[in-house]
Backbone as CSV, one residue per row, in Angstrom:
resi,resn,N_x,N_y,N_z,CA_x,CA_y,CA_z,C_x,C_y,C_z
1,UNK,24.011,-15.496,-14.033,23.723,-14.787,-12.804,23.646,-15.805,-11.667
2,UNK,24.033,-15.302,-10.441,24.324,-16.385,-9.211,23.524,-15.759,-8.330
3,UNK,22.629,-16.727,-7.871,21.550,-15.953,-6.876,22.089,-16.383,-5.314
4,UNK,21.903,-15.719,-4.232,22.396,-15.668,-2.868,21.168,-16.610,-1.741
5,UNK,21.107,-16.768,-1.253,20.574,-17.124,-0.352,19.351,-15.841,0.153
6,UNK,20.308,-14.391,0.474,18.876,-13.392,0.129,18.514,-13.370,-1.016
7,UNK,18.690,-14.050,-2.133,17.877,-13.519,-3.438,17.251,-14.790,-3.292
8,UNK,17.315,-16.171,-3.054,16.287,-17.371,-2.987,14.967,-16.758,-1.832
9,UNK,15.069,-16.543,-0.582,14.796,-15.871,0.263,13.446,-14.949,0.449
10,UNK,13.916,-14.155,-0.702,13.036,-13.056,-1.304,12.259,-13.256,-2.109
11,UNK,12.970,-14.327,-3.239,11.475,-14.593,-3.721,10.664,-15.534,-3.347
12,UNK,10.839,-16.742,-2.265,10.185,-17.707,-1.931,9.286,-16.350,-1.399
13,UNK,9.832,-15.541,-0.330,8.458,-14.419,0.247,7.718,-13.937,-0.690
14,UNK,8.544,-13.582,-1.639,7.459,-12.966,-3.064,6.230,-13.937,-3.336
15,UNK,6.663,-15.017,-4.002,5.844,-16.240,-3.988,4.572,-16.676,-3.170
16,UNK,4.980,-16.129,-1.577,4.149,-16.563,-0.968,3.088,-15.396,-0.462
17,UNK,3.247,-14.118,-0.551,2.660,-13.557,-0.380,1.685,-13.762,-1.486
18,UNK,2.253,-13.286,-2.994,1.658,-13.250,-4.285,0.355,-14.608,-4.117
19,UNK,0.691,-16.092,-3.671,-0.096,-16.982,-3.519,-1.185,-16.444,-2.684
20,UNK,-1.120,-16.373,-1.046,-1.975,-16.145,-0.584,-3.060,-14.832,-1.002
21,UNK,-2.778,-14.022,-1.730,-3.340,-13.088,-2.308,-4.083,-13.491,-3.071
22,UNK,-3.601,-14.403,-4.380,-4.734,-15.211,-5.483,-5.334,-15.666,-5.056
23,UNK,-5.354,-16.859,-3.664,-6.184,-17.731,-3.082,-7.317,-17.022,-2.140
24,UNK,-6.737,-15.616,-1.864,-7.781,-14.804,-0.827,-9.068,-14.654,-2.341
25,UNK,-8.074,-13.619,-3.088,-9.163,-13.020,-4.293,-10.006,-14.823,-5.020
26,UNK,-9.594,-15.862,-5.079,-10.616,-16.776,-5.474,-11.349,-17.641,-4.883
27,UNK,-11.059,-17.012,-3.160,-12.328,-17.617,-2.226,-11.936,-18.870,-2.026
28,UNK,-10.214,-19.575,-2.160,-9.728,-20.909,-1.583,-9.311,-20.258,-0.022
29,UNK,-9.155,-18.860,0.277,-8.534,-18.741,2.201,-8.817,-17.779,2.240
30,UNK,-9.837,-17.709,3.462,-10.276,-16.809,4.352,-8.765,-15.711,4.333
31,UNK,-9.559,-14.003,3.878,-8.792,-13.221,4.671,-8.290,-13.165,6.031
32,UNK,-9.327,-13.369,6.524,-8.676,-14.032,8.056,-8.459,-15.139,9.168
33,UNK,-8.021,-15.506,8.124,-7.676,-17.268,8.828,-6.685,-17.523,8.388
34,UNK,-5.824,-18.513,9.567,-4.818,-18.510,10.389,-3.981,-18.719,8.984
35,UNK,-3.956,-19.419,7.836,-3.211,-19.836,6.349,-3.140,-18.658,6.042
36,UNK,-3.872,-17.892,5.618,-3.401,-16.529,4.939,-2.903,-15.632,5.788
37,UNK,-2.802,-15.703,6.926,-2.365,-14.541,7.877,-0.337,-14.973,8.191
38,UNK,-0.213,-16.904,7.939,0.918,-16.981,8.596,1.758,-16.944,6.631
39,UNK,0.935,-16.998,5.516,1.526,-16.772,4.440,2.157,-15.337,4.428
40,UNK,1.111,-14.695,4.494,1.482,-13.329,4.388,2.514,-12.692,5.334
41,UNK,2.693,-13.042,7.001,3.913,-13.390,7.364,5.048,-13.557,7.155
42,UNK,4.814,-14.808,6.946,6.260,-15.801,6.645,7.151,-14.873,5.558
43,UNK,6.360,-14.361,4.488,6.153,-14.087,2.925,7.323,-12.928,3.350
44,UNK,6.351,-12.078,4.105,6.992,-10.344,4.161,8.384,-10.242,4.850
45,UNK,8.599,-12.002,5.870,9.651,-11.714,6.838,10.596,-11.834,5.364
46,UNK,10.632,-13.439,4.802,11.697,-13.777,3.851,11.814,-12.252,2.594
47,UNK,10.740,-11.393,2.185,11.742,-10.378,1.823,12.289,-9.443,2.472
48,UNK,12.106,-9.585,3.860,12.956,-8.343,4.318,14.244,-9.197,4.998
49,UNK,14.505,-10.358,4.996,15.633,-10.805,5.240,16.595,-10.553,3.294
50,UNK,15.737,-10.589,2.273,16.411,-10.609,1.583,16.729,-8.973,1.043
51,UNK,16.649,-7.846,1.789,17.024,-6.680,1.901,18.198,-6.619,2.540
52,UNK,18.898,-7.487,3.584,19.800,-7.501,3.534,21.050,-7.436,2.360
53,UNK,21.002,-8.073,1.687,22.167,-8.382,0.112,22.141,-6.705,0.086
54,UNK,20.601,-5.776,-0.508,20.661,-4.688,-0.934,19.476,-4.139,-0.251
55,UNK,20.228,-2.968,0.655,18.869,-2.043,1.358,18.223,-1.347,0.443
56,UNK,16.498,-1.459,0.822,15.998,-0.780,0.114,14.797,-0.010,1.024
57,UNK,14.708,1.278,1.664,13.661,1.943,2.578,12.350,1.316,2.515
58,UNK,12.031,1.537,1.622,10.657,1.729,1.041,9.764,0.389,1.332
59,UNK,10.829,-0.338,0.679,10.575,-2.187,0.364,10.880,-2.619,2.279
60,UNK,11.288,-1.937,3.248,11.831,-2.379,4.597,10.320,-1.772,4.907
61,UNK,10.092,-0.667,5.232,8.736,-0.364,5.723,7.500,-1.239,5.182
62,UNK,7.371,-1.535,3.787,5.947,-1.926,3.827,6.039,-3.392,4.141
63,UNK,7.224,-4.227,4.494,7.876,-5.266,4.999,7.342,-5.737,6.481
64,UNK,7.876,-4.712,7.065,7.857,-4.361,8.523,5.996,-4.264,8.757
65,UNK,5.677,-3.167,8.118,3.974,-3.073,8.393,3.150,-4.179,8.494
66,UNK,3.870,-4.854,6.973,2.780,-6.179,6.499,2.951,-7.040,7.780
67,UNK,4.295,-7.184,8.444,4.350,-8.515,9.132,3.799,-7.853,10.560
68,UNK,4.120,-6.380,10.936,2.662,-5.780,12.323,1.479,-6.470,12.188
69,UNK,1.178,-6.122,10.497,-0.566,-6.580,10.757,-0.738,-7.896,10.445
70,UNK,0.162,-8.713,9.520,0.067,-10.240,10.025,-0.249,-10.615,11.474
71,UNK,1.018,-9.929,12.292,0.684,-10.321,13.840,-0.304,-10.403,14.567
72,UNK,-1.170,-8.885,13.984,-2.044,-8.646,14.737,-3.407,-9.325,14.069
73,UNK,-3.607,-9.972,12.848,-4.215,-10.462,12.688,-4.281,-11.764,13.180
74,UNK,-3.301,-12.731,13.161,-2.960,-13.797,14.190,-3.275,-13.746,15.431
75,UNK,-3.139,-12.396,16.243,-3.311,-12.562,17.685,-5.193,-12.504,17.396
76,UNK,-5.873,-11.255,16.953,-6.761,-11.230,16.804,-7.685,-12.830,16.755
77,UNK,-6.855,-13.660,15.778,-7.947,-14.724,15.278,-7.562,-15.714,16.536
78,UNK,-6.579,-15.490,17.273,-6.583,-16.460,18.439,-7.404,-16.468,19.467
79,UNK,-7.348,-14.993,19.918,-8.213,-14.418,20.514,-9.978,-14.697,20.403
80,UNK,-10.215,-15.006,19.138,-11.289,-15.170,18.654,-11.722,-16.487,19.095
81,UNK,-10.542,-17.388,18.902,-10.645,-18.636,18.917,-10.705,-19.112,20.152
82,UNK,-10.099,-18.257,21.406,-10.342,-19.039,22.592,-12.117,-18.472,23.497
83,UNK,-12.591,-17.348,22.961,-13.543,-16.492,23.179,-14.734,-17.336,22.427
């Protein structure tokens, strides 16, 4: 099997979401601080770039959502930070 550039892509996002998730649940990163907010990011953009190769609805929306509330958790903690 020959993997694409969206299939490397997708799972580095897989990877990185899946990480910041273990590290939230064992108390190594703040749910909301700035590491877990730009993992979870980064994570959701690289699989929805790797929806390109093969569309998938479902997997594009909760894609799209995750990286809204990444944002808005980012702006939030900036916000925090200059306040």
């Amino acid at each position: 099997m020959s993997l694409t550039w969206q299939d490397w892509a997708g799972l580095a996002g897989v990877a990185m979401v899946l990480v910041a998730y273990l590290l939230m649940q064992t108390r190594h990163l703040d749910g909301r601080g700035v590491t877990y907010l730009l993992l979870n990011g980064i994570g959701s953009l690289l699989v929805l770039l790797s929806l390109f190769k093969t569309f998938n609805l479902s997997a594009f929306v909760i894609q799209c959502f995750w990286i809204a509330i990444s944002i808005y958790g980012l702006l939030r903690w900036a916000r925090e930070r200059r306040g």
